[in-house]
mmJSON file of the N, C-alpha and C atoms, coordinates in Angstrom:
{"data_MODEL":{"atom_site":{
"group_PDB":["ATOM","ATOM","ATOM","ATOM","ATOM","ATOM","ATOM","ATOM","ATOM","ATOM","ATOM","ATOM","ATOM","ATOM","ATOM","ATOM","ATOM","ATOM","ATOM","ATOM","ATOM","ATOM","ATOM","ATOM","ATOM","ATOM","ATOM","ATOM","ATOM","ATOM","ATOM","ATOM","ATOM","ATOM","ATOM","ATOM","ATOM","ATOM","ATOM","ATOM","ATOM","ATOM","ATOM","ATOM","ATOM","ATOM","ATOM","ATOM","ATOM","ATOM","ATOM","ATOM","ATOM","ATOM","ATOM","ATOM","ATOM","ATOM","ATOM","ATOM","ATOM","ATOM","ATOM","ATOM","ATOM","ATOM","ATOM","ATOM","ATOM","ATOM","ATOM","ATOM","ATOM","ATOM","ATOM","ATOM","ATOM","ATOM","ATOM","ATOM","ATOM","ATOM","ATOM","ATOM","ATOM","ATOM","ATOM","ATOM","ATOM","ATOM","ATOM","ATOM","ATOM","ATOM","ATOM","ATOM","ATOM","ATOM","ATOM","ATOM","ATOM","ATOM","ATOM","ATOM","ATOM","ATOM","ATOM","ATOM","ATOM","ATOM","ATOM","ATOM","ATOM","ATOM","ATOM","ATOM","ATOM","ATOM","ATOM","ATOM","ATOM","ATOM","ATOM","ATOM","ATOM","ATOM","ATOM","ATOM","ATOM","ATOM","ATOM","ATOM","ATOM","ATOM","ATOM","ATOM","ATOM","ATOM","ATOM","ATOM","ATOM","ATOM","ATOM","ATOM","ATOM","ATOM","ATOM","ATOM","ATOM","ATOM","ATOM","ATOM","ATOM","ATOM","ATOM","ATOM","ATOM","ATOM","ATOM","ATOM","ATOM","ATOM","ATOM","ATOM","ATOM","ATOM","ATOM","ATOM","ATOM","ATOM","ATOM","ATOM","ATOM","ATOM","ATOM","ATOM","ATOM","ATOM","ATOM","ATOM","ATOM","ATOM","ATOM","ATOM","ATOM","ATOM","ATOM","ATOM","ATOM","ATOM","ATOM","ATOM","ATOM","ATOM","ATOM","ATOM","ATOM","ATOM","ATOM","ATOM","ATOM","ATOM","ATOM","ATOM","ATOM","ATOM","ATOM","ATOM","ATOM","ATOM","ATOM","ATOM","ATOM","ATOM","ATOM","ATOM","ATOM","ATOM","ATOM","ATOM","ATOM","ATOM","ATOM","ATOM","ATOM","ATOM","ATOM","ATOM"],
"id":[1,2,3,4,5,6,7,8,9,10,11,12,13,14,15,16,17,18,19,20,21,22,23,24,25,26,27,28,29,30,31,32,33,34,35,36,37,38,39,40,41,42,43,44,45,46,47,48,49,50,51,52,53,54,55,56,57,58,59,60,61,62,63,64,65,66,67,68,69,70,71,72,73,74,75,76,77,78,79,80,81,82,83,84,85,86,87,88,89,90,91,92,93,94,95,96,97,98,99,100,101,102,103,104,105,106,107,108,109,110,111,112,113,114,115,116,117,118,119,120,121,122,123,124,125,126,127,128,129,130,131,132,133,134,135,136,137,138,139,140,141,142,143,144,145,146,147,148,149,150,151,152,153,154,155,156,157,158,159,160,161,162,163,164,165,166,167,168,169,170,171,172,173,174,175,176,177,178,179,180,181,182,183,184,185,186,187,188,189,190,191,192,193,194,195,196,197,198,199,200,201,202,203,204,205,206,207,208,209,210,211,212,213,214,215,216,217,218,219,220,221,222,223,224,225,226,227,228],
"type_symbol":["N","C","C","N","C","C","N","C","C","N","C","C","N","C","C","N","C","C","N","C","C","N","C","C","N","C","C","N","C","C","N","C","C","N","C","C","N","C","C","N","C","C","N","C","C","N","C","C","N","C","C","N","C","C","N","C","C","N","C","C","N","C","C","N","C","C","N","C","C","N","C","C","N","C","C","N","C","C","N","C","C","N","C","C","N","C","C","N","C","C","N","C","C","N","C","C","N","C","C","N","C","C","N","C","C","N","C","C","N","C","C","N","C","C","N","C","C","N","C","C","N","C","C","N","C","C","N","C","C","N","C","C","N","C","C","N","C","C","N","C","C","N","C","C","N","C","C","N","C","C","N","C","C","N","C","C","N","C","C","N","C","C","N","C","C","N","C","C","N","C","C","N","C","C","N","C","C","N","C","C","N","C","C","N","C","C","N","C","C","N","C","C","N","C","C","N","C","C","N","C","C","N","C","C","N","C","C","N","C","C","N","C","C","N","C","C","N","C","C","N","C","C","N","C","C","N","C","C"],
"label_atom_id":["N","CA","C","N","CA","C","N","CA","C","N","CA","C","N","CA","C","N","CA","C","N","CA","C","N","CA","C","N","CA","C","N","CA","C","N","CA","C","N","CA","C","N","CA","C","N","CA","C","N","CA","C","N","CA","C","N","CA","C","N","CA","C","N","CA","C","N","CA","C","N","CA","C","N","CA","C","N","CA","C","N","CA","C","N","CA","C","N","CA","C","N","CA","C","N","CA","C","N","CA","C","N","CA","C","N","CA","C","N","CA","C","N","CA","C","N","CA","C","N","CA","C","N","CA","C","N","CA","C","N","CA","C","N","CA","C","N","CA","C","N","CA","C","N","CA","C","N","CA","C","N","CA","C","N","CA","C","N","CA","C","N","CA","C","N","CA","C","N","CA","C","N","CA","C","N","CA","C","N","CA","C","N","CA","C","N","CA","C","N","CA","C","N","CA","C","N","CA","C","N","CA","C","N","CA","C","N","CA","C","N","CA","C","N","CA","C","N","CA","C","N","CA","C","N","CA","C","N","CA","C","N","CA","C","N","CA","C","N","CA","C","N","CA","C","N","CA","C","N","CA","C","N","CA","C","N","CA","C","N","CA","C","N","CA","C"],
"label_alt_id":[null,null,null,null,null,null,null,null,null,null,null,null,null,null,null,null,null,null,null,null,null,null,null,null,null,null,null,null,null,null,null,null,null,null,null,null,null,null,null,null,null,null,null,null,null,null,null,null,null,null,null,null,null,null,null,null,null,null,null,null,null,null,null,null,null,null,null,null,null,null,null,null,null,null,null,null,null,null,null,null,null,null,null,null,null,null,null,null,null,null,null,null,null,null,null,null,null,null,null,null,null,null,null,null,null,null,null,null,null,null,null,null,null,null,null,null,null,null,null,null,null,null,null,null,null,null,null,null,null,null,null,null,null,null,null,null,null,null,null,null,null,null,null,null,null,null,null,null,null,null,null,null,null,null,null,null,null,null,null,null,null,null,null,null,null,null,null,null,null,null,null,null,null,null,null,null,null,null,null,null,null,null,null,null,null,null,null,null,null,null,null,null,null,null,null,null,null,null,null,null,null,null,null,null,null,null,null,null,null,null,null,null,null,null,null,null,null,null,null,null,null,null,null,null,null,null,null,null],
"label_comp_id":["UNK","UNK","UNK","UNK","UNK","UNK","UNK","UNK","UNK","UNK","UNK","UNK","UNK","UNK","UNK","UNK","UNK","UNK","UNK","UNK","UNK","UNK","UNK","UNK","UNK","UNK","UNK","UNK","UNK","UNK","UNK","UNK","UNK","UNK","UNK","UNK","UNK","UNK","UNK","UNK","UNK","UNK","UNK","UNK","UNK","UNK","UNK","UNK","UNK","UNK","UNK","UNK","UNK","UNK","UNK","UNK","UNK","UNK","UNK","UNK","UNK","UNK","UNK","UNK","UNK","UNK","UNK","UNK","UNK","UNK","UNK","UNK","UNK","UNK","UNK","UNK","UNK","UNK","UNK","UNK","UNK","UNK","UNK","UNK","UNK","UNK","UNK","UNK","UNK","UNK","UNK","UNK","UNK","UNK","UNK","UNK","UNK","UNK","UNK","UNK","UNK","UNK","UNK","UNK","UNK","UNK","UNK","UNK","UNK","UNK","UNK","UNK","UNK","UNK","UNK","UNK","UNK","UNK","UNK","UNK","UNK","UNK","UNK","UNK","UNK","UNK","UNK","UNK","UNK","UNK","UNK","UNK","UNK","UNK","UNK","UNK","UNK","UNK","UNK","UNK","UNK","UNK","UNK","UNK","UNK","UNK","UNK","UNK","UNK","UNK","UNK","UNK","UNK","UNK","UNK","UNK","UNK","UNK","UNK","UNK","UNK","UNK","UNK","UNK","UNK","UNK","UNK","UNK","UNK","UNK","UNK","UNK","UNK","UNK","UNK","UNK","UNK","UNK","UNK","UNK","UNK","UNK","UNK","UNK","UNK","UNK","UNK","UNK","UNK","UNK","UNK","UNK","UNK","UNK","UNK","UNK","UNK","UNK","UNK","UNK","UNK","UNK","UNK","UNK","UNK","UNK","UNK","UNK","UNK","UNK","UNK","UNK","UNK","UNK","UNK","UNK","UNK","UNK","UNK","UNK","UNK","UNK","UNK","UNK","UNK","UNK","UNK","UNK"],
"label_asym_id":["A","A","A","A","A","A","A","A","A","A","A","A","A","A","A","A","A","A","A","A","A","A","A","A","A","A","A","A","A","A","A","A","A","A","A","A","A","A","A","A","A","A","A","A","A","A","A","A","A","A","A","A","A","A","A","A","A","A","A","A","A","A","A","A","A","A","A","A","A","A","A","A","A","A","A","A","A","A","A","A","A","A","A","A","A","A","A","A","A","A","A","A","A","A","A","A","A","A","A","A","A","A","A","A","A","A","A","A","A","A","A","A","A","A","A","A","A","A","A","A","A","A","A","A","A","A","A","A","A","A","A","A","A","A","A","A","A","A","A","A","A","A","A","A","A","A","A","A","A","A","A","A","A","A","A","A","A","A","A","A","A","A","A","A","A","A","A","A","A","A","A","A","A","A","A","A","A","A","A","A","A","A","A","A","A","A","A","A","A","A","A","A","A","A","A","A","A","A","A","A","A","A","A","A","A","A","A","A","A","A","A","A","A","A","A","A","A","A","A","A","A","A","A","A","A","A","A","A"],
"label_entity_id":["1","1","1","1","1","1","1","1","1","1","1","1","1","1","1","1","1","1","1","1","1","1","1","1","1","1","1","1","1","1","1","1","1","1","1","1","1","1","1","1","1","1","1","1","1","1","1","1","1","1","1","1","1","1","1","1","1","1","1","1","1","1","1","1","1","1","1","1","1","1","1","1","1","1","1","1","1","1","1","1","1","1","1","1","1","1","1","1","1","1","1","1","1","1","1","1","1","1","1","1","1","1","1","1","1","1","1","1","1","1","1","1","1","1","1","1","1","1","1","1","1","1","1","1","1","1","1","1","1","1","1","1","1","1","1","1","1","1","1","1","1","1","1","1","1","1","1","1","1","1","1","1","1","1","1","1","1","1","1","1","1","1","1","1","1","1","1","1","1","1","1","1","1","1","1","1","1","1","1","1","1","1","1","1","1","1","1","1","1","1","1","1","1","1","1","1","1","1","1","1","1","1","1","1","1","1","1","1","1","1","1","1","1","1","1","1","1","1","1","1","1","1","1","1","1","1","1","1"],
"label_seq_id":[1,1,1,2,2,2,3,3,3,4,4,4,5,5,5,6,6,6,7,7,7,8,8,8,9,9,9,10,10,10,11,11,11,12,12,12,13,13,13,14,14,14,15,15,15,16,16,16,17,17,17,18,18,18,19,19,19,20,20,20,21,21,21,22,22,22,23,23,23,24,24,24,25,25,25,26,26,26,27,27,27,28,28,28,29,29,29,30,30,30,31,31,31,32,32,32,33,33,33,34,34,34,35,35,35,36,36,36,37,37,37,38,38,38,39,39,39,40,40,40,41,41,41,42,42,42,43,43,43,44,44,44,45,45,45,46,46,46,47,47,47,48,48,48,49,49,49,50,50,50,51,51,51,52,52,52,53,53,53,54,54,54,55,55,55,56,56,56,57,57,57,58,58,58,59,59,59,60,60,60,61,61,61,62,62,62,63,63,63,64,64,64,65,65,65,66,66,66,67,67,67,68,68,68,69,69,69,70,70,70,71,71,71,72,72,72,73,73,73,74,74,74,75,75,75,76,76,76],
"pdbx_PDB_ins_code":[null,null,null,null,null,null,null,null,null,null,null,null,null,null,null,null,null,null,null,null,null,null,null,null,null,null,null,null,null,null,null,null,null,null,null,null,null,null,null,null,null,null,null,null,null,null,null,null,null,null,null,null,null,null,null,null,null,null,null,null,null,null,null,null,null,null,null,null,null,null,null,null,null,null,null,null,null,null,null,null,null,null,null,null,null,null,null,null,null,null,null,null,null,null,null,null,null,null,null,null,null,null,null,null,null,null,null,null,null,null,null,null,null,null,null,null,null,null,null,null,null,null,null,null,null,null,null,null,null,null,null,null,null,null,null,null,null,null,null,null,null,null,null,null,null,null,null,null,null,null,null,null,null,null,null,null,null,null,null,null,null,null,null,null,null,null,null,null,null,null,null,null,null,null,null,null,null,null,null,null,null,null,null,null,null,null,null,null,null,null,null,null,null,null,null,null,null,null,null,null,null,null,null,null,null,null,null,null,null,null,null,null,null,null,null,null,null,null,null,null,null,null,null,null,null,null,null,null],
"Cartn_x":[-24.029,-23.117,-22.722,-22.261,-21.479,-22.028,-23.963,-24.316,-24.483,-23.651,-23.624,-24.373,-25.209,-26.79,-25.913,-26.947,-26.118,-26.311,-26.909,-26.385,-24.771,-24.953,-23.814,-22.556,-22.487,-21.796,-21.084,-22.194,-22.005,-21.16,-21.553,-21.026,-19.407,-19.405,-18.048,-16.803,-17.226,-17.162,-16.145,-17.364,-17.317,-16.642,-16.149,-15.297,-13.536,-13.274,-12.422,-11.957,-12.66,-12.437,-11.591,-12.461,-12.112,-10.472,-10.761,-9.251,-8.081,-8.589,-7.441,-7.562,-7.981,-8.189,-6.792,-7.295,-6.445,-5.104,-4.64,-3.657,-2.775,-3.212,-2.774,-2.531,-2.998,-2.448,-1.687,-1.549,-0.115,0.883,0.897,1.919,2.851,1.623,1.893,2.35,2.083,2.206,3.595,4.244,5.156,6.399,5.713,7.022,7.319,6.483,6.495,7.727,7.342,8.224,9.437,9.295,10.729,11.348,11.335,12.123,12.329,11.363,12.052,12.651,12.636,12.647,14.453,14.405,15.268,16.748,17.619,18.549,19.606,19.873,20.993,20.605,20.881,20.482,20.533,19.2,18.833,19.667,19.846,20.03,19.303,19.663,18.664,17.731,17.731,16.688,16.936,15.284,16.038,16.267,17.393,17.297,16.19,16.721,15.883,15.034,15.907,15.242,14.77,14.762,14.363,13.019,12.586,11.815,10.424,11.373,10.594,9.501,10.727,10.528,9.352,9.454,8.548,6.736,6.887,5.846,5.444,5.985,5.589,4.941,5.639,5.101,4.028,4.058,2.807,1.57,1.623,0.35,0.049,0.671,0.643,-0.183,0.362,0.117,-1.744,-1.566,-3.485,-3.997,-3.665,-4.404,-4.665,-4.072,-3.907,-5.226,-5.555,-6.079,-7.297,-7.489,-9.189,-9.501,-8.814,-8.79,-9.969,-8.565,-9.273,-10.552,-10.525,-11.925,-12.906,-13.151,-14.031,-14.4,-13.649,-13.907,-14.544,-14.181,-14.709,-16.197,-16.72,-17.324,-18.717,-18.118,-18.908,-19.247,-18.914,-18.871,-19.78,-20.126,-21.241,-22.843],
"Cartn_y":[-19.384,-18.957,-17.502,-16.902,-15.685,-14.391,-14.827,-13.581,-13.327,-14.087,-14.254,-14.491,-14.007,-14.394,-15.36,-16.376,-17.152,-16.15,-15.293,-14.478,-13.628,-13.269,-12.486,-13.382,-14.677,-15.691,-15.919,-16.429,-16.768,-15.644,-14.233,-13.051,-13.309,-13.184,-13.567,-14.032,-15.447,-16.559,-16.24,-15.776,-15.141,-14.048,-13.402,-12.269,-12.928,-13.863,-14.444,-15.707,-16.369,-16.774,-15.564,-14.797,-13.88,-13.436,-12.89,-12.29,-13.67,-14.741,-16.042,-15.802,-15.609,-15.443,-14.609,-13.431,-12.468,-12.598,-12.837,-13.33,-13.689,-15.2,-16.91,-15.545,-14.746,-14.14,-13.402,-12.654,-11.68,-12.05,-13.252,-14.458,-14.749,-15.422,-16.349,-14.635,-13.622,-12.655,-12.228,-12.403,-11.986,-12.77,-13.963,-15.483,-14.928,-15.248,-15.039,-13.761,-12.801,-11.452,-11.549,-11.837,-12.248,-12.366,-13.888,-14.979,-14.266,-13.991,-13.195,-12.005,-10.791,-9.762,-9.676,-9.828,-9.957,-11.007,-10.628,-11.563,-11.744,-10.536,-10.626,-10.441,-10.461,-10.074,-8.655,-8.256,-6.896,-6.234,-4.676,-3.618,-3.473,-1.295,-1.487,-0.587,-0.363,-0.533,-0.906,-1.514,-1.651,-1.023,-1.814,-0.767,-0.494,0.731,0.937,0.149,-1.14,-1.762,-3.436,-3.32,-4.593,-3.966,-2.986,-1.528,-1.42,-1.665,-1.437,-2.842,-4.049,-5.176,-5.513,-5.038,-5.717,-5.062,-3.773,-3.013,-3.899,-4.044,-4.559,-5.849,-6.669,-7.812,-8.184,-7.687,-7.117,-6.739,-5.809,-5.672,-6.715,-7.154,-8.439,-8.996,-10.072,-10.804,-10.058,-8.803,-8.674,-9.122,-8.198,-8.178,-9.672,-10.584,-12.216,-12.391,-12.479,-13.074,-12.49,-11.099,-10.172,-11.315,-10.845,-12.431,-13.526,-14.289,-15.527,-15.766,-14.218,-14.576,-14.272,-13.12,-13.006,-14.176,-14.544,-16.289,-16.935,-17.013,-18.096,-17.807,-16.501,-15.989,-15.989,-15.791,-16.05,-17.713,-18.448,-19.883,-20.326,-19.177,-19.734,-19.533],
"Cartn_z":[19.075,18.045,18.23,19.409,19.368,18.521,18.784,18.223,16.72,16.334,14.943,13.85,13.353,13.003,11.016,11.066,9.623,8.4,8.042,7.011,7.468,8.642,8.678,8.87,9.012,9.208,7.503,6.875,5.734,4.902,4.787,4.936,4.82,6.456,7.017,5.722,6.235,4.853,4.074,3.385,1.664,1.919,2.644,2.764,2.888,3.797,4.255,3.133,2.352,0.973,0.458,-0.215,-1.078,-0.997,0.808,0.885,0.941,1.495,0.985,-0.855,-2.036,-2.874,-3.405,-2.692,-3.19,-2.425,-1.561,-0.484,-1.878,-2.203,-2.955,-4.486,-5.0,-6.053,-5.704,-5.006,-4.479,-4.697,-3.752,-3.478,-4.994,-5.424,-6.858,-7.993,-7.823,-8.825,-7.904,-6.743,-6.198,-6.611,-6.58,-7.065,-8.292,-9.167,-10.991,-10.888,-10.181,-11.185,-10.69,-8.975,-8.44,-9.369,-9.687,-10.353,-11.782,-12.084,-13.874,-13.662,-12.79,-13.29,-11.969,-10.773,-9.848,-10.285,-10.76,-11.472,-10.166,-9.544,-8.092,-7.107,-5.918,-4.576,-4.607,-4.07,-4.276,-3.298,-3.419,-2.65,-1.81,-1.381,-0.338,-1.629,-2.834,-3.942,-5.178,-5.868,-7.291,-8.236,-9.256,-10.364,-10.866,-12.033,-12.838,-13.909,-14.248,-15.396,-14.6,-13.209,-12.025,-11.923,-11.533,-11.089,-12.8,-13.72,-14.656,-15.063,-14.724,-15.098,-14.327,-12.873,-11.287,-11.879,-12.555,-13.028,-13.987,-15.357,-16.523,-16.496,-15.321,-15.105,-14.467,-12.903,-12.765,-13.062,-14.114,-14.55,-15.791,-16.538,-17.015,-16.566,-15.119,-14.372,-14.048,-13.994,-13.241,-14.76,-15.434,-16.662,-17.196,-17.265,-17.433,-16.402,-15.107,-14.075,-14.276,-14.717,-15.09,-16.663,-17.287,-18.461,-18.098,-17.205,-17.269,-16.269,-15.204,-14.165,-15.335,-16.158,-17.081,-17.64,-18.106,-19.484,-18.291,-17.249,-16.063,-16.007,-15.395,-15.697,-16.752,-17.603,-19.11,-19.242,-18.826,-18.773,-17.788,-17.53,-15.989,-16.488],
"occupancy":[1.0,1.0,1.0,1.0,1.0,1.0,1.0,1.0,1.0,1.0,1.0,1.0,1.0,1.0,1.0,1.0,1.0,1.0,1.0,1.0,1.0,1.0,1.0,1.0,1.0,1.0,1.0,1.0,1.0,1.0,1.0,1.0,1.0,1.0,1.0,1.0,1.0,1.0,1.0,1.0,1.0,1.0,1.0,1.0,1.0,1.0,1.0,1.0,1.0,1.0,1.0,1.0,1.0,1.0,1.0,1.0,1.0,1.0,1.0,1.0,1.0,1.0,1.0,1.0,1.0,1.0,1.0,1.0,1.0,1.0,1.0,1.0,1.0,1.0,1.0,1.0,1.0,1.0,1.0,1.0,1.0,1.0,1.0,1.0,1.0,1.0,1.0,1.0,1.0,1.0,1.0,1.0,1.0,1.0,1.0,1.0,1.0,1.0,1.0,1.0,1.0,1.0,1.0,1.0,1.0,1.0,1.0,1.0,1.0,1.0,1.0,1.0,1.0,1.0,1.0,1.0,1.0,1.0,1.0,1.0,1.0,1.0,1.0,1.0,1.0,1.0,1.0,1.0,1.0,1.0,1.0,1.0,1.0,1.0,1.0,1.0,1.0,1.0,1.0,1.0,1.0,1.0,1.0,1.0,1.0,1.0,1.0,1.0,1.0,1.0,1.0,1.0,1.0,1.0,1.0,1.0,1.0,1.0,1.0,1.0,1.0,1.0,1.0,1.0,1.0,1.0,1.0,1.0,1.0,1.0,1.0,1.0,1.0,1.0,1.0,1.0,1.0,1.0,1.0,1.0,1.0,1.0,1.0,1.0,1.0,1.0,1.0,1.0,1.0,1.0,1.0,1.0,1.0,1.0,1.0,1.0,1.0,1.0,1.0,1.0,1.0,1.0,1.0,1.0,1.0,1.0,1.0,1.0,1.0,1.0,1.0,1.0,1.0,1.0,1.0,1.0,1.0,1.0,1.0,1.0,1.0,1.0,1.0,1.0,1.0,1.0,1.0,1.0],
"B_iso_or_equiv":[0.0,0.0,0.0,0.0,0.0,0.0,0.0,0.0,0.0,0.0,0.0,0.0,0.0,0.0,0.0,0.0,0.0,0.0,0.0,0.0,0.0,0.0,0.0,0.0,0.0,0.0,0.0,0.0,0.0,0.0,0.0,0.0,0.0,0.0,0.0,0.0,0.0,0.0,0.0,0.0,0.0,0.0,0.0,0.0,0.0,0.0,0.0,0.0,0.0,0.0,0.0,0.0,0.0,0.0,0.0,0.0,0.0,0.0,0.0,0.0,0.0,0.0,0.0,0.0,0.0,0.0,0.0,0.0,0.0,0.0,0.0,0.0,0.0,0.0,0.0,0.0,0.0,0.0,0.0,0.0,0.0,0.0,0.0,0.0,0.0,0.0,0.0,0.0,0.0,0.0,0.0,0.0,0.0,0.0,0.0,0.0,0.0,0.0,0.0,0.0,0.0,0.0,0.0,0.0,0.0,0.0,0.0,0.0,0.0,0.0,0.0,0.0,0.0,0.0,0.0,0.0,0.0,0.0,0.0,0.0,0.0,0.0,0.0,0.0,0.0,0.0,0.0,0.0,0.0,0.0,0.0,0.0,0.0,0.0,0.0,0.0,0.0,0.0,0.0,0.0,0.0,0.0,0.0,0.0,0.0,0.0,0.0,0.0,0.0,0.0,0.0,0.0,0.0,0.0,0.0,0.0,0.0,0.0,0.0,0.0,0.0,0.0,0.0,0.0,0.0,0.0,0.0,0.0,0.0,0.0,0.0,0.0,0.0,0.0,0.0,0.0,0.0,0.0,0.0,0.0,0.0,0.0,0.0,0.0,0.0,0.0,0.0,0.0,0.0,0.0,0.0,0.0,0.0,0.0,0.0,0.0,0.0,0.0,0.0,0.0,0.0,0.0,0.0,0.0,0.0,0.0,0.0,0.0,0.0,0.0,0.0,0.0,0.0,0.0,0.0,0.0,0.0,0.0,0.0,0.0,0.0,0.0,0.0,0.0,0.0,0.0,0.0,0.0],
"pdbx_formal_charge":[null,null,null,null,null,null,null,null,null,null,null,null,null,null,null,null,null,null,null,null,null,null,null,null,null,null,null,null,null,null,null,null,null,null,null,null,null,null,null,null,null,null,null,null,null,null,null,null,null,null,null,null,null,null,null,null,null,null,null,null,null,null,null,null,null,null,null,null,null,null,null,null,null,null,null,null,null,null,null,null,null,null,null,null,null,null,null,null,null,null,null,null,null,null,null,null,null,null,null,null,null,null,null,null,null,null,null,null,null,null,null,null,null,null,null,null,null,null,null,null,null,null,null,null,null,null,null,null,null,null,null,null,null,null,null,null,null,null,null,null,null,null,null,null,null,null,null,null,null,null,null,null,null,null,null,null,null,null,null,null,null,null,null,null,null,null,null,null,null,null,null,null,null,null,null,null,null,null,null,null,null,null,null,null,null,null,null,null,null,null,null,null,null,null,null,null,null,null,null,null,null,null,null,null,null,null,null,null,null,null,null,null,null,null,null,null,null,null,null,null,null,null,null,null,null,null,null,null],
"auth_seq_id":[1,1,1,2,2,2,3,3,3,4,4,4,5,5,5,6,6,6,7,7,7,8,8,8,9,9,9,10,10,10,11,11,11,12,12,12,13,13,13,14,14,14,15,15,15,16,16,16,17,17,17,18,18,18,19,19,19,20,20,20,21,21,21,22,22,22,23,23,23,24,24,24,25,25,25,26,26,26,27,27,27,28,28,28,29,29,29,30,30,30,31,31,31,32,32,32,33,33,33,34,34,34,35,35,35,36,36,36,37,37,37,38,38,38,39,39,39,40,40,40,41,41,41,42,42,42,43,43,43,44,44,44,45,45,45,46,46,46,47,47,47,48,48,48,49,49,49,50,50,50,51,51,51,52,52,52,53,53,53,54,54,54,55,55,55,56,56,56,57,57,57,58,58,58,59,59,59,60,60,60,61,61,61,62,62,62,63,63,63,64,64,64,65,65,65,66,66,66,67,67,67,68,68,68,69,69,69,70,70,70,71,71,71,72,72,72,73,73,73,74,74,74,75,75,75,76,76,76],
"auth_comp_id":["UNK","UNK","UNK","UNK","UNK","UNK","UNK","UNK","UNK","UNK","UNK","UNK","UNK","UNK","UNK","UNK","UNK","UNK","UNK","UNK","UNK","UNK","UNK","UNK","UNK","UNK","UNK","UNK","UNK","UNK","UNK","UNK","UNK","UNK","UNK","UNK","UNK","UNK","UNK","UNK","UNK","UNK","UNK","UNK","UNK","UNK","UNK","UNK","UNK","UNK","UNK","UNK","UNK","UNK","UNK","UNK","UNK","UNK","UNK","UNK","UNK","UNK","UNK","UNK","UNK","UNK","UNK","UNK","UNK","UNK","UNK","UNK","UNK","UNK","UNK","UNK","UNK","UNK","UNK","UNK","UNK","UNK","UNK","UNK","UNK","UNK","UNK","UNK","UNK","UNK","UNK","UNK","UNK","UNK","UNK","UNK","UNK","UNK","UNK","UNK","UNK","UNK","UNK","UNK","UNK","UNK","UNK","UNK","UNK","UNK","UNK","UNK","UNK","UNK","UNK","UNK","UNK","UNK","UNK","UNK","UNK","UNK","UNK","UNK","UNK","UNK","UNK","UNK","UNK","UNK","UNK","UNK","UNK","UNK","UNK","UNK","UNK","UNK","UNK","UNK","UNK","UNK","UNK","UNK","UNK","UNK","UNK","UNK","UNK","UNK","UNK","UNK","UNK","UNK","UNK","UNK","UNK","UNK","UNK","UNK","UNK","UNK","UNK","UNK","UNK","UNK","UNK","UNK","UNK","UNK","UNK","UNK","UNK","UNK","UNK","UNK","UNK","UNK","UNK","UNK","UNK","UNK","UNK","UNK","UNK","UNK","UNK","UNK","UNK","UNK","UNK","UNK","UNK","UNK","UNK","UNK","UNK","UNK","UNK","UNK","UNK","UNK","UNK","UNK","UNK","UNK","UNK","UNK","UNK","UNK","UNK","UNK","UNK","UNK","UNK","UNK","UNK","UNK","UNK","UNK","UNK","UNK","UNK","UNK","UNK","UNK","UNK","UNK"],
"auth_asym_id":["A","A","A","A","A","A","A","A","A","A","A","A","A","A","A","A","A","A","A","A","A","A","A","A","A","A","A","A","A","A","A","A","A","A","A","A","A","A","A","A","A","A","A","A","A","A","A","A","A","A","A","A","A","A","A","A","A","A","A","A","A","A","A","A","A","A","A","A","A","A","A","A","A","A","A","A","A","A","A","A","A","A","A","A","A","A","A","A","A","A","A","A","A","A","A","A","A","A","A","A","A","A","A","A","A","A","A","A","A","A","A","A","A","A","A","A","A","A","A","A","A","A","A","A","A","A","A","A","A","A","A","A","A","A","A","A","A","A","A","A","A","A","A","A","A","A","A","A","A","A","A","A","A","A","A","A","A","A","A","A","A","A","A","A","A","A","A","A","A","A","A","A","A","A","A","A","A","A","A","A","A","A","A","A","A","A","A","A","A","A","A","A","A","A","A","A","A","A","A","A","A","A","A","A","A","A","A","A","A","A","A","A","A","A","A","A","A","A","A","A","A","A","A","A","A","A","A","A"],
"auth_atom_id":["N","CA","C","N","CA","C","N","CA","C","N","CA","C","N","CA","C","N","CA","C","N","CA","C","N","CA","C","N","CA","C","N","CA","C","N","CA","C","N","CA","C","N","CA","C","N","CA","C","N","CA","C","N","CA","C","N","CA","C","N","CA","C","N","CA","C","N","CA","C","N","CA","C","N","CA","C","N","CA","C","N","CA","C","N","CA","C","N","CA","C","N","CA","C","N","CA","C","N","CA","C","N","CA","C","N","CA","C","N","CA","C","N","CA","C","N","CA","C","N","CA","C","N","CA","C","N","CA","C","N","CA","C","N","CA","C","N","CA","C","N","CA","C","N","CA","C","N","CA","C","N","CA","C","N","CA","C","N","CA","C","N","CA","C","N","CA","C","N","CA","C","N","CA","C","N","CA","C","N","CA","C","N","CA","C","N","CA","C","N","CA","C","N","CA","C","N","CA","C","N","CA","C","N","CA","C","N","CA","C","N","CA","C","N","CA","C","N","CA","C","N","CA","C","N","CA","C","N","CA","C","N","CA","C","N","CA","C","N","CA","C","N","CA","C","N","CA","C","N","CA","C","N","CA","C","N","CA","C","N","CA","C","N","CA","C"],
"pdbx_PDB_model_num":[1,1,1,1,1,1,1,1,1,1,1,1,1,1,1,1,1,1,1,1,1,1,1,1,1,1,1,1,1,1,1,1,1,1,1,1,1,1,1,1,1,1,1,1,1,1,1,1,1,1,1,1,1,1,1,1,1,1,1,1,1,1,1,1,1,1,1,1,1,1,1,1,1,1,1,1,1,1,1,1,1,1,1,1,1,1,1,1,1,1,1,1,1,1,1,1,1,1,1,1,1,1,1,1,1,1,1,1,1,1,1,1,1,1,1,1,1,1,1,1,1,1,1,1,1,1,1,1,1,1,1,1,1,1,1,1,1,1,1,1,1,1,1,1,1,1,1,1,1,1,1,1,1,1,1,1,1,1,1,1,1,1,1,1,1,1,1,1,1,1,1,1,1,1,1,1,1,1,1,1,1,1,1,1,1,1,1,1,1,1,1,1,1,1,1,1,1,1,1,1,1,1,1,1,1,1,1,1,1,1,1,1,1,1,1,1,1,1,1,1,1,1,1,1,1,1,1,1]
}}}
């Protein structure tokens, strides 16, 4: 096994989960604001109230996801 001793394997893993984890929310927090906050084909920047919207939603969107990992969490 390439040296690889199974804790540091498992390690691995759980590192490479995680970042597919966080990847799959980017994504999904990238779609969401798109679609609400982006009404025309962008420039080469956005407005001010696209700009405000991409922010507002955003943190929404974390604040929602710390939410529901907590409750998950607490349920364990």
């Amino acid at each position: 096994m390439d040296g690889m001793s199974s804790p540091a394997l498992q390690q691995f893993i759980e590192q490479e989960k995680q970042r597919a984890v966080m990847n799959e929310m980017v994504s999904k927090l990238t779609d969401a604001c798109w679609d609400k906050c982006i009404t025309s084909a962008p420039g080469s920047k956005f407005s001010s109230s696209e700009s405000s919207c991409l922010t507002n939603c955003a943190q929404r969107y974390m604040d929602m996801s710390l939410i529901i990992m907590k409750r998950f969490q607490s349920m364990n």
